[in-house]
C-alpha positions as CSV (number, residue, x, y, z in Angstrom):
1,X,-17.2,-2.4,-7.4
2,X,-14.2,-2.8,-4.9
3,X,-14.1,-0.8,-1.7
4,X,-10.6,-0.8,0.4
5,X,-10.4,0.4,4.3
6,X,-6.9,0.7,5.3
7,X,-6.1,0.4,9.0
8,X,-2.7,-0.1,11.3
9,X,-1.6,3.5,10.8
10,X,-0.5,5.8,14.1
11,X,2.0,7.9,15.9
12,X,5.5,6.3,16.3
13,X,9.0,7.4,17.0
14,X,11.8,7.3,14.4
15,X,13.3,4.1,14.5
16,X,9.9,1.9,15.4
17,X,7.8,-0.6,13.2
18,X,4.2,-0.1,11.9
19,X,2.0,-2.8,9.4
20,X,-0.6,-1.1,7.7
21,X,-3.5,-3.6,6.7
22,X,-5.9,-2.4,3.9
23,X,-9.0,-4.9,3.9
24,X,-10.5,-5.4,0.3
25,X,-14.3,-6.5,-0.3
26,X,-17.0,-6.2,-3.5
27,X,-18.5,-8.4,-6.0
28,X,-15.5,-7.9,-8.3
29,X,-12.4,-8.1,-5.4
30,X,-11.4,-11.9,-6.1
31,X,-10.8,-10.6,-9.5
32,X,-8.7,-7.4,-8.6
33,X,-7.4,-8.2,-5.3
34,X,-5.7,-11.1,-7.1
35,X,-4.7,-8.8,-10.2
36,X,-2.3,-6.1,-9.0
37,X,-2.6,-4.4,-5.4
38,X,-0.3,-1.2,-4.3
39,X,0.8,1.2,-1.6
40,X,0.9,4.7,-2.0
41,X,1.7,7.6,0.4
42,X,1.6,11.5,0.4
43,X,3.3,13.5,2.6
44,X,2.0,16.9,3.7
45,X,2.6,19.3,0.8
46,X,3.6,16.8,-2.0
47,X,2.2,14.8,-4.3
48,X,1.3,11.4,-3.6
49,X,3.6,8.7,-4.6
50,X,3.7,4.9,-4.9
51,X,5.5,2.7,-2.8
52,X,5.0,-1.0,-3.5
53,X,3.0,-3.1,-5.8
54,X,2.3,-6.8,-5.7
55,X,1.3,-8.8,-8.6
56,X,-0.9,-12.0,-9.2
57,X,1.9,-13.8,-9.8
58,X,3.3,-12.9,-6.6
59,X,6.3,-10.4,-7.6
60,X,6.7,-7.4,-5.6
61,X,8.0,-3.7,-6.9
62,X,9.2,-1.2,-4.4
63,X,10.1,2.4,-5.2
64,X,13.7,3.4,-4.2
65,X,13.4,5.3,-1.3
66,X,11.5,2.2,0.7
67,X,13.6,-0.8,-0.4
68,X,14.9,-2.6,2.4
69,X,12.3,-1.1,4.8
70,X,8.3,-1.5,3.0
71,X,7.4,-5.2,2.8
72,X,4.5,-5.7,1.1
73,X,2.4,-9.4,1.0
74,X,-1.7,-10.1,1.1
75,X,-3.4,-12.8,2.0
76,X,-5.4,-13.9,-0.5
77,X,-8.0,-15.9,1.6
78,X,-9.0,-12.8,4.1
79,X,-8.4,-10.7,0.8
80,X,-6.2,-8.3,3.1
81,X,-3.4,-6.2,2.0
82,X,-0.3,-5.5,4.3
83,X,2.4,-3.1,4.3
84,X,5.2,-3.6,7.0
85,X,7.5,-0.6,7.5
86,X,10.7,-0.7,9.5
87,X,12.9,1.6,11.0
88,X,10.6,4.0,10.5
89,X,11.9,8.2,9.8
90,X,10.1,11.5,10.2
91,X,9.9,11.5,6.3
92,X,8.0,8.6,6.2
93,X,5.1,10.6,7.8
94,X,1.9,10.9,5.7
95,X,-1.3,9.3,4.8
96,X,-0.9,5.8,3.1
97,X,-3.4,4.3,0.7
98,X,-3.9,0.6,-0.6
99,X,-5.2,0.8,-4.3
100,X,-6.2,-1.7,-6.9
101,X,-6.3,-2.9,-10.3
102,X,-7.2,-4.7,-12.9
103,X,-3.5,-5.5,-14.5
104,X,-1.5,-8.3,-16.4
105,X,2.0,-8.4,-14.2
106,X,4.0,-6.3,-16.5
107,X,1.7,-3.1,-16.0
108,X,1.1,-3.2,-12.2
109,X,3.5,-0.6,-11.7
110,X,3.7,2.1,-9.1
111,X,2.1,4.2,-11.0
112,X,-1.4,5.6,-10.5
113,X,-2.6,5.4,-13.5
114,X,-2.6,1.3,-13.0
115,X,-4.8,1.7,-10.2
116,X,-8.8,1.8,-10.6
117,X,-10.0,2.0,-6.5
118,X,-8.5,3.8,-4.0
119,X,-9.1,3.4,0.0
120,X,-9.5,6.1,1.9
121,X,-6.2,6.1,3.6
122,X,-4.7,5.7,7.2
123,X,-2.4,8.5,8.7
124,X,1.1,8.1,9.8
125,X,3.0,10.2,11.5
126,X,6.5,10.1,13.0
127,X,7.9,11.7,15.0
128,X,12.0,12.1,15.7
């Protein structure tokens, strides 16, 4: 079992900074923490979406509309999850969730299908 808590999120203006931390724990979160770990947001009225992945070997995915804004990176030793956003815009408003799963590096995609536990999210809102 794997349980995620996401914290960091908030109410910022368009054009701020927000990190999102997702703290990971369980008898089995060495083993997926290290696997494949992702971002995923949904916006009111849409469906949720994936943002950013980061494998065990270190490689990082981001979807489109976030490259060159989402970082993501963990620390492995607090088994913590991070997800930095810049330059933040109204559409960027939503609640953001830190999944994870069990994956080889070339099927930890942003998909949620290669996800097996979910957090239970941390609001952001922004506000123009």
């Amino acid at each position: 079992q794997v349980q995620l808590v996401e914290s960091g999120g908030g109410s910022v203006q368009a054009g701020g900074s927000l990190r999102l931390s997702c703290a990971a724990s369980g008898y089995a979160i060495v083993t997926y923490f290290t696997s494949c770990m992702g971002w995923f947001r949904q916006a009111p009225g849409k469906e949720r979406e994936g943002l950013a992945t980061i494998r065990s070997d270190g490689s990082t995915t981001y979807a489109d509309s976030v490259k060159g804004r989402f970082t993501i990176s963990k620390e492995n030793a607090k088994n913590t999850l991070y997800l930095q956003i810049d330059t933040l815009k109204p559409e960027d408003t939503g609640m953001y969730y830190c999944a994870a799963g069990l994956r080889t590096p070339g099927y930890c995609r942003i998909l949620e299908t290669d996800f097996t536990y979910w957090g239970q999210g941390t609001q952001v809102t922004v506000s123009s």
